[in-house]
C-alpha atoms as a printed R data frame, in Angstrom:
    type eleno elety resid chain resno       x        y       z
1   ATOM     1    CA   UNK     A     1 -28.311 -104.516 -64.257
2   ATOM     2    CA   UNK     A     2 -27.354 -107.091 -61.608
3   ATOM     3    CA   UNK     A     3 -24.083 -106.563 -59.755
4   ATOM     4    CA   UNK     A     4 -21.851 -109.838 -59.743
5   ATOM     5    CA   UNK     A     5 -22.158 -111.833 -56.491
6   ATOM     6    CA   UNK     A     6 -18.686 -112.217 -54.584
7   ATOM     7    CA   UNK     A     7 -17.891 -115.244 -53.256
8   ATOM     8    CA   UNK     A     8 -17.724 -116.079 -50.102
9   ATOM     9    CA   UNK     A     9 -14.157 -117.481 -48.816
10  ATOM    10    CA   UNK     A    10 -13.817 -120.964 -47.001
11  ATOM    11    CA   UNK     A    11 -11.501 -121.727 -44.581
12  ATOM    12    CA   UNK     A    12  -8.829 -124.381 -46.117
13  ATOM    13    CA   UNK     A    13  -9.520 -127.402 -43.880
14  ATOM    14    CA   UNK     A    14  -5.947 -128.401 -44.337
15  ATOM    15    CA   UNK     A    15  -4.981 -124.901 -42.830
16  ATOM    16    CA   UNK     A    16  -7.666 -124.900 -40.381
17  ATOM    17    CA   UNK     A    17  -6.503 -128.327 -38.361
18  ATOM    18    CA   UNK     A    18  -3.175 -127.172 -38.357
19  ATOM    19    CA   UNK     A    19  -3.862 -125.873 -34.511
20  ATOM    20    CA   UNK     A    20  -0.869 -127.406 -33.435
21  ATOM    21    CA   UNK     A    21   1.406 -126.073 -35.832
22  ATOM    22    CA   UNK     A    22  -0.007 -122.768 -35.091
23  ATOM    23    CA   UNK     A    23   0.892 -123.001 -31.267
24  ATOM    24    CA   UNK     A    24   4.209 -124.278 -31.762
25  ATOM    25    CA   UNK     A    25   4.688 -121.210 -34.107
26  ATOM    26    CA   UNK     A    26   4.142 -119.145 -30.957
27  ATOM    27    CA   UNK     A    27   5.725 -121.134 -28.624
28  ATOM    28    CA   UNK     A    28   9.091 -121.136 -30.340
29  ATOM    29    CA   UNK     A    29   9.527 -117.031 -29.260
30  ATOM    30    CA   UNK     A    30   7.405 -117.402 -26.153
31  ATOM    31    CA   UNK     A    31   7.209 -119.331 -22.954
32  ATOM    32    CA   UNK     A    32   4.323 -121.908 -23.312
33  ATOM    33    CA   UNK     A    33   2.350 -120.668 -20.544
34  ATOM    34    CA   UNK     A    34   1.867 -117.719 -21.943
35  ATOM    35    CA   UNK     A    35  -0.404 -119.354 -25.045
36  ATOM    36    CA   UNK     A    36  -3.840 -119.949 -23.660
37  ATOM    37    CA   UNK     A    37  -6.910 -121.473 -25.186
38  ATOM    38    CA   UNK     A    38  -7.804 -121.862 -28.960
39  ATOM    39    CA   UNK     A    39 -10.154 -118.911 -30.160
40  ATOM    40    CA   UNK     A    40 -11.111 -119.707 -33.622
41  ATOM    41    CA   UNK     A    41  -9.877 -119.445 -37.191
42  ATOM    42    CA   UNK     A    42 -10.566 -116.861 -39.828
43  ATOM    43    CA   UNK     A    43 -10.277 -117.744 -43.330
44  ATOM    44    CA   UNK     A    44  -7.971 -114.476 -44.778
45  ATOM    45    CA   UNK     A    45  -8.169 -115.789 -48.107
46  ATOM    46    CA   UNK     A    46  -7.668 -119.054 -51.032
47  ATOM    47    CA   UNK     A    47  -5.636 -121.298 -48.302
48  ATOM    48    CA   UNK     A    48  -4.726 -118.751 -46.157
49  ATOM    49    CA   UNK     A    49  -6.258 -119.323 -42.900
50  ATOM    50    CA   UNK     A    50  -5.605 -117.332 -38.864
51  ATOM    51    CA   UNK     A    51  -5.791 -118.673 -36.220
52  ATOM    52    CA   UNK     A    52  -6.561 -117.154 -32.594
53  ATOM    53    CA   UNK     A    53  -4.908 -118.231 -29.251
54  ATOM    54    CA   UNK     A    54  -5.576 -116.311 -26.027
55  ATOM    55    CA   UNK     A    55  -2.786 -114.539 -24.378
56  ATOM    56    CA   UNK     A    56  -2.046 -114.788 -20.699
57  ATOM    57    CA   UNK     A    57   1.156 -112.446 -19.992
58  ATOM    58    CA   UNK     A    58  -0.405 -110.226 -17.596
59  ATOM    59    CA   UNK     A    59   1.197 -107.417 -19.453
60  ATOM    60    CA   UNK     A    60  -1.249 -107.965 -22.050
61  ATOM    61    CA   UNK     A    61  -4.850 -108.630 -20.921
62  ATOM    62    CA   UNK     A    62  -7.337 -108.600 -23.152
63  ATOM    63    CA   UNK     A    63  -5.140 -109.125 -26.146
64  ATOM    64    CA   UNK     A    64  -4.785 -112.644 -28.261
65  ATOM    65    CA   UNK     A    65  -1.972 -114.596 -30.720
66  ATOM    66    CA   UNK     A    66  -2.911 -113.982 -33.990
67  ATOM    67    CA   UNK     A    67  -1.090 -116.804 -36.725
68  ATOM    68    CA   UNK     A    68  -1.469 -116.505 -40.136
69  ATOM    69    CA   UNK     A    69  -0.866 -120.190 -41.988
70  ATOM    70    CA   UNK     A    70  -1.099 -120.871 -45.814
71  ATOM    71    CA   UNK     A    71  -0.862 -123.413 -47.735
72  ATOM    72    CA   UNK     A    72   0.506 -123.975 -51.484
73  ATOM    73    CA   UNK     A    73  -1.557 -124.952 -54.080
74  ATOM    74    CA   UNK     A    74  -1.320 -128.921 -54.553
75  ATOM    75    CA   UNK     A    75   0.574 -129.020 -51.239
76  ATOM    76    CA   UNK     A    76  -0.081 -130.878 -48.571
77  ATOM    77    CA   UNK     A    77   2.280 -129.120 -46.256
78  ATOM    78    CA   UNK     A    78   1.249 -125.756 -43.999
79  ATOM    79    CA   UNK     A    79   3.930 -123.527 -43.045
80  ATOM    80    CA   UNK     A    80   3.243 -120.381 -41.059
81  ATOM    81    CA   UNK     A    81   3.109 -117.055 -42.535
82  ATOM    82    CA   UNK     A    82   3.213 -114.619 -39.389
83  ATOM    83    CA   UNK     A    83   2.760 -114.387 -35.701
84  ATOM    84    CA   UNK     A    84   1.686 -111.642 -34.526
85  ATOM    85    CA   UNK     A    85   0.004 -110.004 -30.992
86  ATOM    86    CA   UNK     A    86  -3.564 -108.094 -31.467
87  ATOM    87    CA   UNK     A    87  -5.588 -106.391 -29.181
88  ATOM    88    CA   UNK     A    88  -9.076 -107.900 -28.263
89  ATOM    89    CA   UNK     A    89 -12.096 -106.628 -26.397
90  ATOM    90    CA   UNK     A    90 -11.290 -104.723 -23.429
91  ATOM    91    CA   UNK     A    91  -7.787 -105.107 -23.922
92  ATOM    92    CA   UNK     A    92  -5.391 -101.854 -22.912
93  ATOM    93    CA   UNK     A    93  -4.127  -99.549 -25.764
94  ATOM    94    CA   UNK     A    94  -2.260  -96.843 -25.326
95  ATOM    95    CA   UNK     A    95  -3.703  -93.628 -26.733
96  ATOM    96    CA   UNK     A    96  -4.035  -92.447 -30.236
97  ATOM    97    CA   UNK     A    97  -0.730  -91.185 -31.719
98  ATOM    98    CA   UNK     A    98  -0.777  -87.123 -31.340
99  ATOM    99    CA   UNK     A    99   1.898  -85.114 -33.752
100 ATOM   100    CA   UNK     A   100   4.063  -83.533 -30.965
101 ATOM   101    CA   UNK     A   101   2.830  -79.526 -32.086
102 ATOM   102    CA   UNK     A   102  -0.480  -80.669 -30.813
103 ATOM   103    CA   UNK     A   103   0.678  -82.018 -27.292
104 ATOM   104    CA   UNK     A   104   2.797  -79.173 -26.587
105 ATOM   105    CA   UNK     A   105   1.319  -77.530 -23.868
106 ATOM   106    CA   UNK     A   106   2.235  -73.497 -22.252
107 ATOM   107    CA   UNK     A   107   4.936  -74.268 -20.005
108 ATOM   108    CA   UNK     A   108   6.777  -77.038 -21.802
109 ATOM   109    CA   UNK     A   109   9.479  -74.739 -23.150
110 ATOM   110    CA   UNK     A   110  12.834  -75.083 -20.928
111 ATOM   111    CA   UNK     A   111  15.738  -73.700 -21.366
112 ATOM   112    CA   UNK     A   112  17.463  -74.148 -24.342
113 ATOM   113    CA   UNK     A   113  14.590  -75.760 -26.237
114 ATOM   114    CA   UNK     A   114  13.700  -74.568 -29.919
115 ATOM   115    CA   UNK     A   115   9.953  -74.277 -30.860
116 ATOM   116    CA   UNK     A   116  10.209  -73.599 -35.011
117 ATOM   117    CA   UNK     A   117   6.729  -72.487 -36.276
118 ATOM   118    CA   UNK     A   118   5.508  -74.044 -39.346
119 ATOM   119    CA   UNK     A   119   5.151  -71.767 -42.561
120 ATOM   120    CA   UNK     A   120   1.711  -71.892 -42.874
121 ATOM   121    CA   UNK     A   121   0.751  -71.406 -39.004
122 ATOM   122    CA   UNK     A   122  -2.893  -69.700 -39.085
123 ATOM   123    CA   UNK     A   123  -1.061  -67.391 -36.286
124 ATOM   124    CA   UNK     A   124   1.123  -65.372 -38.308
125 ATOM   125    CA   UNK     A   125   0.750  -63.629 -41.617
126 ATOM   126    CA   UNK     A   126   3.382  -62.206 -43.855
127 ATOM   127    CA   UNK     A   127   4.787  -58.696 -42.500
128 ATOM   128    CA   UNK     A   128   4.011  -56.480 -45.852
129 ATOM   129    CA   UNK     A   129   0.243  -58.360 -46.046
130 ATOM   130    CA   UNK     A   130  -0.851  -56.983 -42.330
131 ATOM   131    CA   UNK     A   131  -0.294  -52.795 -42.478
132 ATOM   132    CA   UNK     A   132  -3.448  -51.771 -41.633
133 ATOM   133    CA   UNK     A   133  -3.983  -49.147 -38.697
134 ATOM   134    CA   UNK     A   134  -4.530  -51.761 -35.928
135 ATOM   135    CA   UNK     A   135  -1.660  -53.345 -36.812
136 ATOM   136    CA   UNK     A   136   1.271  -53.528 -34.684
137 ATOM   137    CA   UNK     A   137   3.812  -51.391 -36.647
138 ATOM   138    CA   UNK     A   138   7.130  -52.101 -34.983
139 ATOM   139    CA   UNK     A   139   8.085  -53.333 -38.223
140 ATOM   140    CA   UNK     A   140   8.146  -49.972 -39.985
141 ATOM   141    CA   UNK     A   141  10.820  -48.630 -37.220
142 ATOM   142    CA   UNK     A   142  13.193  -51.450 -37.381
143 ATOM   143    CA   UNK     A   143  16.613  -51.492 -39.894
144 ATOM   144    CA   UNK     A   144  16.396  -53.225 -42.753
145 ATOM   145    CA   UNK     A   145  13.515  -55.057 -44.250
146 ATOM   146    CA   UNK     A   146  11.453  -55.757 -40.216
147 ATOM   147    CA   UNK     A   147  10.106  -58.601 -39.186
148 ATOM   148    CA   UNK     A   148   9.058  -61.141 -42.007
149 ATOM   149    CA   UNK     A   149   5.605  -62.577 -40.342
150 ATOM   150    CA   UNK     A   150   3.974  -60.595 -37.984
151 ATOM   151    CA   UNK     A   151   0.449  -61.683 -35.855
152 ATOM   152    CA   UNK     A   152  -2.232  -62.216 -37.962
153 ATOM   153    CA   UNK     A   153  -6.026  -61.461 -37.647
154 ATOM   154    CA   UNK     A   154  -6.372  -65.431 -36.364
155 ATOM   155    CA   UNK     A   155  -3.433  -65.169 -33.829
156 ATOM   156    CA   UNK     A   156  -5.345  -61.972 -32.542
157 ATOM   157    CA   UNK     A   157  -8.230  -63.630 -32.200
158 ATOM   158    CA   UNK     A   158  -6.814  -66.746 -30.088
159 ATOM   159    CA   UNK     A   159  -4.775  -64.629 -28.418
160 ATOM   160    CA   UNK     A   160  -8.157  -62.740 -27.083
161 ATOM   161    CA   UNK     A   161  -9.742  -65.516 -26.608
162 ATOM   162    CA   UNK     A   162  -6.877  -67.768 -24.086
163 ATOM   163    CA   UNK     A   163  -6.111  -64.526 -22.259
164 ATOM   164    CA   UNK     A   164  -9.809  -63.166 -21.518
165 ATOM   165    CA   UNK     A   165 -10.923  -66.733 -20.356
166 ATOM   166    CA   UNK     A   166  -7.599  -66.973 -18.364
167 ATOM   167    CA   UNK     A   167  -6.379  -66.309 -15.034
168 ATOM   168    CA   UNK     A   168  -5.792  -62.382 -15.708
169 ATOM   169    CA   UNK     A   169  -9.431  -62.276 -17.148
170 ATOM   170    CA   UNK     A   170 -12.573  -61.003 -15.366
171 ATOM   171    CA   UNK     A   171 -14.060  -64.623 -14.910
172 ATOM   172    CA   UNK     A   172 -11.691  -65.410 -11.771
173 ATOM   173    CA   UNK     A   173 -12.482  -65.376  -8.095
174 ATOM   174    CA   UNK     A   174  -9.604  -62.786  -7.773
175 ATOM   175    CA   UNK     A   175 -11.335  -60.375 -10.478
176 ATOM   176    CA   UNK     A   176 -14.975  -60.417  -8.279
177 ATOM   177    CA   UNK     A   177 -13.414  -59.662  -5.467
178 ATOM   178    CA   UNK     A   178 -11.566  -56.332  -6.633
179 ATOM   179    CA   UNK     A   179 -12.954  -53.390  -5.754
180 ATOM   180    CA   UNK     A   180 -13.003  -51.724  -9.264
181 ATOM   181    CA   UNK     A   181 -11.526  -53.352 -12.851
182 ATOM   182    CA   UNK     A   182  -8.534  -52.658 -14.049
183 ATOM   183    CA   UNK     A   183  -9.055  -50.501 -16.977
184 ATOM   184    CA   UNK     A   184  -9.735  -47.543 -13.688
185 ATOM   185    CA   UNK     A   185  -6.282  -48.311 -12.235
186 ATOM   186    CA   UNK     A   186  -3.675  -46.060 -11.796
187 ATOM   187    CA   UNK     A   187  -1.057  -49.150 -12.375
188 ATOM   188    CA   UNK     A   188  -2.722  -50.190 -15.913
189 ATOM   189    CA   UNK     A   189  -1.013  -49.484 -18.829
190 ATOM   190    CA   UNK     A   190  -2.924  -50.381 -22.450
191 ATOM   191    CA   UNK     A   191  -1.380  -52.560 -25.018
192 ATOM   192    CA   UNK     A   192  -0.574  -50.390 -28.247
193 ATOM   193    CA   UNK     A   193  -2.668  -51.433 -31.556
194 ATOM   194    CA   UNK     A   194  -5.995  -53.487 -31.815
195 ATOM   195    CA   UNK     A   195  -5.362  -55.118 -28.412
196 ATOM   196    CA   UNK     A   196  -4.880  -52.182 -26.402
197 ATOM   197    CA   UNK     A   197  -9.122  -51.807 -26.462
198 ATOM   198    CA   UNK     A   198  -9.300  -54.473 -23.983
199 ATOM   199    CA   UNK     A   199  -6.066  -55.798 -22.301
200 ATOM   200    CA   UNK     A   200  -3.115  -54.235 -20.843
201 ATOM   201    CA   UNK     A   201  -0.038  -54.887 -18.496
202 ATOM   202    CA   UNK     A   202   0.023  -54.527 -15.085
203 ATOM   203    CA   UNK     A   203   3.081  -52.553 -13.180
204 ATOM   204    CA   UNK     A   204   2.038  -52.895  -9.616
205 ATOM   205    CA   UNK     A   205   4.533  -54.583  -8.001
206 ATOM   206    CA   UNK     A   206   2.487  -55.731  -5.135
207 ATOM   207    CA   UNK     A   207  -0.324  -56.910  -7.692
208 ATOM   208    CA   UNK     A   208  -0.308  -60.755  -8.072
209 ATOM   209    CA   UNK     A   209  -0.425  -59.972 -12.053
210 ATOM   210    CA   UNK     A   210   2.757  -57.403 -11.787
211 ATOM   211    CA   UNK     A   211   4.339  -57.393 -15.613
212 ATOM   212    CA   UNK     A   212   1.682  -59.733 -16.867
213 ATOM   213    CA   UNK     A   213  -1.168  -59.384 -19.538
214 ATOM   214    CA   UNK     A   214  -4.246  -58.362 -18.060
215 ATOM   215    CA   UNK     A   215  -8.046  -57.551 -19.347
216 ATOM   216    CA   UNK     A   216  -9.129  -54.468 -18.905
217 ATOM   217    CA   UNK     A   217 -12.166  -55.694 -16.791
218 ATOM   218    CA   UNK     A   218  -9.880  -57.748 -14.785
219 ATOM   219    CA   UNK     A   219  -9.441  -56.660 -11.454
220 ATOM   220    CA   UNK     A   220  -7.895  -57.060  -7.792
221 ATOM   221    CA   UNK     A   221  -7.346  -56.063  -4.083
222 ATOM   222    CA   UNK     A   222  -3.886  -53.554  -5.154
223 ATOM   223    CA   UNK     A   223  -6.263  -51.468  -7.449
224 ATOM   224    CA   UNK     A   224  -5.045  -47.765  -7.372
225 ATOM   225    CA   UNK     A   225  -8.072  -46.219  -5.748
226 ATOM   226    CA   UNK     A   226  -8.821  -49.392  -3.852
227 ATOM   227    CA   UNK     A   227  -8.918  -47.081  -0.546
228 ATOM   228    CA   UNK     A   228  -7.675  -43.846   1.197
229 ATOM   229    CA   UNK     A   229  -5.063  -44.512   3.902
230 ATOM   230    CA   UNK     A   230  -5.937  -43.063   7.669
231 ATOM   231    CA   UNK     A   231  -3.338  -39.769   8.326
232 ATOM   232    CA   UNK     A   232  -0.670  -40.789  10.111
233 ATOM   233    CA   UNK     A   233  -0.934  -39.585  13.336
234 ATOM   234    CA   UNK     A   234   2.903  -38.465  15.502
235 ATOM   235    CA   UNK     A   235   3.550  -39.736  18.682
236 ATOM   236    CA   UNK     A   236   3.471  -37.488  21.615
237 ATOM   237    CA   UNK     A   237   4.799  -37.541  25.224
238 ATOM   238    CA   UNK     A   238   2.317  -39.331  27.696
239 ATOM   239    CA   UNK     A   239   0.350  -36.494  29.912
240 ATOM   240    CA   UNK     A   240  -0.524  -37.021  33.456
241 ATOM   241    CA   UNK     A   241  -3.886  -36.183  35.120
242 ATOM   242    CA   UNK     A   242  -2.132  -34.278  38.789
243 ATOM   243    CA   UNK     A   243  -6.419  -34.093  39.325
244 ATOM   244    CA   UNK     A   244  -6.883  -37.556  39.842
245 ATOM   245    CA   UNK     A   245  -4.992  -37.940  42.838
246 ATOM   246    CA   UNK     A   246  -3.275  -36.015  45.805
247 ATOM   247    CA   UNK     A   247   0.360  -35.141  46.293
248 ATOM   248    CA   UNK     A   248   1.679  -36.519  49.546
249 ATOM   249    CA   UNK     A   249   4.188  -35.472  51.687
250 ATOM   250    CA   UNK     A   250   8.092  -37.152  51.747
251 ATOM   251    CA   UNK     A   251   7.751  -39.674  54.259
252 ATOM   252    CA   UNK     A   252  11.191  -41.575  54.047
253 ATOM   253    CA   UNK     A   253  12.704  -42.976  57.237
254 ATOM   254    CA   UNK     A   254  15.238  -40.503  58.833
255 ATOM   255    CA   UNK     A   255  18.927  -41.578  58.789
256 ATOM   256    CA   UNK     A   256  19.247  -42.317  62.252
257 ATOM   257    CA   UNK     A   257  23.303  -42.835  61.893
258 ATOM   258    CA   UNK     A   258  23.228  -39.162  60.568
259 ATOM   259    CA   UNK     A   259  21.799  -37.679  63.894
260 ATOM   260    CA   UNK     A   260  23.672  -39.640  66.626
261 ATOM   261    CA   UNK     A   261  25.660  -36.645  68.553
262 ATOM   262    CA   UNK     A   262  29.395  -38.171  68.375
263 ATOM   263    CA   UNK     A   263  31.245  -35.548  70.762
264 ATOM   264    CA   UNK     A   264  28.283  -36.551  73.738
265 ATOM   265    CA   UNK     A   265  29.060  -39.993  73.843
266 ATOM   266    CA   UNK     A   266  31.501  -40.960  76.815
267 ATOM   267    CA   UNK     A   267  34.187  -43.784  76.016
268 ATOM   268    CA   UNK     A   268  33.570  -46.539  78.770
269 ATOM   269    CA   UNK     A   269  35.373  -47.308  81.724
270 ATOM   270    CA   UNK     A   270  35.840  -43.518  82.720
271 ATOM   271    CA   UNK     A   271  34.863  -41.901  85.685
């Protein structure tokens, strides 16, 4: 069975010498110097016909006029359908549109800012669906009916994932330098439920990660048993060596005012 052939669309020639008209269609919502050469024409259809200018705002490089003419059928005149600006080769585009849930990034939350979760967000699951043993079960000891999603075996799993390859994870610079990993500290305390197998919070207060989420084989330089301090040792009165030299005897000069005999002196100019 042969398919039927389509057929291929010439360009109106009325439509395609109407270069002029085309230009002036630009012109009239531009400044002329920003129209450049003549591209071509595309034939969009039965008397329809677009024409290409290049565009020379510098704002715009790499993009070109696009104007769309058409012409009745029977007519002789062309009027102008739409003008419009399109990008070219190489011309600048800004990137592809991104819903904003996707470019939200850790961080972006200020203060008085609302982040609503979507019903169906992978993360969470419905409270009465997740009661299984590794579950957290804060829900069972709260009034009333408890929370109504709680995590869900997916949000686990990212949550794993971002904080094990993270700064508090044992693939830092921080964590190879430690002396021992975390899960041996003194200042470690495990997360309750499935997560407490392999992270934990810190509560050193001299520990870079104090009150953060740590892995277990994380580690650092304020570890518990990092090292035993040297015994203070109390400060004593200097002692001196009397063996290293001799004692010599006072040899101050005598007061000589002291031993002058008053009562044997003679006032002058007596016989």
């Amino acid at each position: 069975m042969s398919r039927p052939r389509t057929r291929a669309i010439v360009a109106d020639p009325a439509c395609a010498a109407a270069v002029d008209r085309a230009r002036s269609a630009i012109e009239e919502n531009v400044r002329p110097e920003e129209v450049g050469e003549h591209l071509g024409v595309e034939a969009e259809g039965d008397r329809i016909v677009t024409h290409y200018f290049a565009c020379l705002d510098r704002a715009y490089r790499g993009w070109r006029w696009a104007v769309t003419v058409v012409r009745a059928s029977r007519a002789r005149t062309v009027t102008v359908s739409e003008v419009v600006l399109l990008p070219g080769a190489g011309a600048l585009l800004p990137p592809e549109w991104v819903p904003w849930s996707e470019r939200l990034r850790p961080g972006d939350l200020g203060v008085g800012d609302l982040l609503p979760t979507s019903a169906d967000d992978a993360r969470l699951a419905p409270g009465f669906t997740e009661a299984g043993e590794e579950v957290d079960h804060q829900m069972i000891f709260e009034y009333g009916l408890g929370r109504a999603r709680v995590l869900s075996a997916i949000g686990r799993d990212r949550a794993v994932r971002r904080w094990h390859a993270g700064e508090s994870g044992p693939h830092t610079p921080l964590a190879h330098a430690a002396p021992a990993q975390c899960s041996t500290c003194g200042f470690y305390w495990p997360l309750a439920g499935a997560l407490g197998m392999g992270f934990g919070v810190c509560a050193n207060e001299y520990a870079p990660d104090d009150g953060r989420v740590v892995a277990a084989d994380h580690g650092c330089g304020a570890h518990s048993e990092a090292a035993v301090l040297p015994p203070q040792v109390e400060p004593t009165s200097p002692i001196l060596d009397d063996h290293a030299y001799d004692m010599a005897e006072d040899v101050s000069e005598p007061d000589l005012a002291g031993s002058v005999d008053d009562t044997a002196a003679e006032p002058l100019g007596h016989s």
